[in-house]
N, C-alpha and C positions, 0 to 999 in steps of 0.2 A: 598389439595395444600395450601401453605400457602400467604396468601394474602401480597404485596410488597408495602409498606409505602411511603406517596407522597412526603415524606422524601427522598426516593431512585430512584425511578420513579418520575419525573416529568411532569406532562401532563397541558399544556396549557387549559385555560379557550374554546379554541374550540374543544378540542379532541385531540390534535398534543402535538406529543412529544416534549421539551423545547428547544434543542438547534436546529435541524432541522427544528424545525414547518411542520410538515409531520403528517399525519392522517396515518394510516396502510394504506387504501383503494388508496394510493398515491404516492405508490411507485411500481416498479415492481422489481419481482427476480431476473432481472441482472439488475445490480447493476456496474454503471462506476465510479470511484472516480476521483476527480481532484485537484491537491493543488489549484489552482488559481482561486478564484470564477469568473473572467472574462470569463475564459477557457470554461464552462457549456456552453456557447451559442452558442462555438465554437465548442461543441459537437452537440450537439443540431439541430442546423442549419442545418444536414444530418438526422434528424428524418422527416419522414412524416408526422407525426401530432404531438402535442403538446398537452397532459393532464391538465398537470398542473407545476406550478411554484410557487415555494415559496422559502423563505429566510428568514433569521435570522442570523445577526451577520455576520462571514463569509461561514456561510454554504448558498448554493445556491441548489434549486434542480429542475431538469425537467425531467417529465415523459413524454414518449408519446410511438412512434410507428417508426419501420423502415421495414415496410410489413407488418407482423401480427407479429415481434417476439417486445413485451414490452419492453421497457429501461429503467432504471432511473437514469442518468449525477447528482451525487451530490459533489458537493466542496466541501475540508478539513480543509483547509486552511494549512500550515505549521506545521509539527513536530509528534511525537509518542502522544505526549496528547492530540492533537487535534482527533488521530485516535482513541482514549481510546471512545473519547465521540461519534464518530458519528459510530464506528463498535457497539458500545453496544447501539447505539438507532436505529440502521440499525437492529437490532437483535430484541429489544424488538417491533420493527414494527411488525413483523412476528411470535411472540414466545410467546407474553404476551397480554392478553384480557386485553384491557384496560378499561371493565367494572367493571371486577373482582381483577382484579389487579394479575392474576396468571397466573403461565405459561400454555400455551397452552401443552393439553395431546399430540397432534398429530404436529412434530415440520416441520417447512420450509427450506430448504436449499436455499440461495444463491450464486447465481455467482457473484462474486466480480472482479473487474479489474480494478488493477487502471494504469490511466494513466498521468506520470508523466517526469519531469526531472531529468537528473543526471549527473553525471560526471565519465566520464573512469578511470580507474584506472592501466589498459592493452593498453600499445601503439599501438596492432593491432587490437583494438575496436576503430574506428575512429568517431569526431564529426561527428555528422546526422545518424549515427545507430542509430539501438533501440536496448534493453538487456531485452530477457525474464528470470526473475529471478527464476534459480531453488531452492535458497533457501535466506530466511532474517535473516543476524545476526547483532544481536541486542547490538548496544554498547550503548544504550540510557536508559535501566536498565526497561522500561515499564512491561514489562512480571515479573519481577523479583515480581511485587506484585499479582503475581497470582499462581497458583499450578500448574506448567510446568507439560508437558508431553511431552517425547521424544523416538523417535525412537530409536533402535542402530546405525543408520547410522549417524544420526545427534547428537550423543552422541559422537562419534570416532571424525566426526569432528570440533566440541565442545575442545574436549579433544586436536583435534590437533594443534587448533587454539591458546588456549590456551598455548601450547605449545611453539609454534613458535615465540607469541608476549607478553609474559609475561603482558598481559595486566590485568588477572585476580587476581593479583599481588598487584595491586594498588588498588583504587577507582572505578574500570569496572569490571561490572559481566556479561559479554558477555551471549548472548543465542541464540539461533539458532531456524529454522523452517522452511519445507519447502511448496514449492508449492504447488497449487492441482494440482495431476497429471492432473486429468479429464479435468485440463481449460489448462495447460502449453502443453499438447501437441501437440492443433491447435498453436502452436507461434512458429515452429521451422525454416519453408522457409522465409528466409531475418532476422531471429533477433539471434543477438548472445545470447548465455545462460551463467551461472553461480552465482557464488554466491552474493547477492546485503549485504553491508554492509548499515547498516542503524546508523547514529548520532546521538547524540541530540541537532545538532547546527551546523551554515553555515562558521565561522571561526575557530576558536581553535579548536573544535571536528572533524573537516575534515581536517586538519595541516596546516591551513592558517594560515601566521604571520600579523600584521597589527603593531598594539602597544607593543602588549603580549607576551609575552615568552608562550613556549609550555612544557607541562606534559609530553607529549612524542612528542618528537621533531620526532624520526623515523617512523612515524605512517605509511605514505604512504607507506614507503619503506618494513613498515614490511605487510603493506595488498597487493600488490602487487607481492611482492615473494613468498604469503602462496599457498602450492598447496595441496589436497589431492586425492590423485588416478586421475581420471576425473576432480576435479572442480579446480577450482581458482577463485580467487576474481575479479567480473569484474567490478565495479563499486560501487559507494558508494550516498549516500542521505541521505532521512528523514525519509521515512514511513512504507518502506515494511515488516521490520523486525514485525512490530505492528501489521499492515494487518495479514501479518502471522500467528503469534502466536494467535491473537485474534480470527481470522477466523477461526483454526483450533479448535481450545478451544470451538469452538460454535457452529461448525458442517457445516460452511459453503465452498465454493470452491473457493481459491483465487489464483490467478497470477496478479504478477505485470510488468507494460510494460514501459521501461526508454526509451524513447528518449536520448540521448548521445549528449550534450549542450558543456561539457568542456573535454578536454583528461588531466588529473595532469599528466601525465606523459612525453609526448612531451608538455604542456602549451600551448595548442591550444583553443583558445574558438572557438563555431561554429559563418559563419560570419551571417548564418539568422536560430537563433534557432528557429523563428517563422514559420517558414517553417516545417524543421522537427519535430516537435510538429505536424503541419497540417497532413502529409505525415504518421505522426502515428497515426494518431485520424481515416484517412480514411480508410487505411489498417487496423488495427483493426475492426475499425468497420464491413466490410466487412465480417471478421471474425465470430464478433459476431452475427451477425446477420443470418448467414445462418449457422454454424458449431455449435454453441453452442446450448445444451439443455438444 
């Protein structure tokens, strides 16, 4: 095996990887993500015991217990590059001895789920739902620096999306990914599904106007009319497309779970997203903790 340079691997003078500050022995294989490092404690707070807590920057993280099934609630903060750093240090926890500097012969899969906000994009997806995302396409270009691999399903509709929004056209090299089946299929009673579009930004990349003229001014209109066979686009954000694509690239099981904060299409915001955030953290949880293996 070929040993990985502290040039590419970064390990902290206590053992903990750089940007997490997390030792392996410190996290557990499910695995809850959250943009908001606030939001950790508002996981958290439904664990029976607490392991441990650390931070660093905006990553936040607690481990502990809710029965005997392990957790670990860590923060992302904002965006697909934020996801680059903590899905590949969430990886090299489990995959790389940190004595040796090499990957581990015998590899660990994770449960990943993240739980996050978003905004509808389907007038009969209402604020205070949640959207379990059956796949992430990615207009934020993250994947685009790594060696994609795609199924044919997710090729077609690639090709069809492409198609419909000529967005491949310009400056966006869209890509796609989907869920793990294994974790999306506890998320079906009460959460709608389909495809989550992911951004690389909360104005102009989502078709807000403020000061700025827009690149594509029909952005909404053109992700909201895309349909292929079964899906359609339900909603749009920051991260999942990332989760996605990185999670599957690395062998672990991800689903992501939106709360539904804004509708762009009726311009409703919800009037207590604080709430339905709560109302997904417990339902979930639930979830996870007795359905998941």
């Amino acid at each position: 095996m070929n040993r990985i340079a502290e040039s590419e691997l970064i390990i902290n003078e206590r053992g903990a990887v750089y940007h997490l500050n997390c030792r392996p022995e410190e996290i557990a294989t499910n695995i809850i993500t959250v943009g908001d490092p606030e939001r950790v404690k508002e996981v958290s707070k439904y664990f029976d015991s607490i392991e441990f807590k650390n931070s660093h920057r905006e990553f936040v993280t607690h481990t502990g217990y809710i029965g005997k099934k392990r957790i670990t609630c860590v923060s992302t903060g904002i965006g697909p590059d934020n996801i680059d750093i903590v899905l590949n240090e969430l990886d090299a926890l489990v995959n790389i001895d940190f004595e040796t500097r090499t990957i581990r012969e015998k590899l660990t899969t994770l449960n990943i789920i993240r739980l996050g906000t978003s905004g509808s994009l389907q007038k009969n997806i209402p604020v205070d739902s949640v959207v379990a995302s059956t796949h992430g396409l990615g207009l934020d270009n993250l994947m685009n620096f790594y060696r994609i691999k795609n199924n044919e399903e997710e090729i077609q509709i690639l090709q069809a999306f492409n198609t419909h929004t000529q967005l491949s056209t310009g400056n966006i090299a869209p890509y796609i990914h989907m869920a793990s089946v294994h974790l999306l299929k506890h998320f079906t009673n009460n959460y709608h599904q389909g495809i989550t579009v992911t951004c690389p930004g909360f104005y102009g990349p989502q078709g807000r106007v403020l000061r700025l003229g827009l690149a594509q001014p029909q952005l909404i209109n053109n992700l909201t009319s895309f349909n292929f066979g079964n899906y359609s686009i339900t909603n749009f954000e920051m991260e999942t497309s990332a989760i996605y694509g990185l999670g599957y690239l690395l062998g672990h099981h991800c689903v992501s779970l939106s709360a539904i904060v804004a509708n762009r299409i009726s311009q409703e915001f919800s009037k207590d997203g604080n709430l339905a955030v709560e109302n997904m953290i417990r339902q979930s949880l639930e979830i996870i903790a007795t359905q998941i293996d």
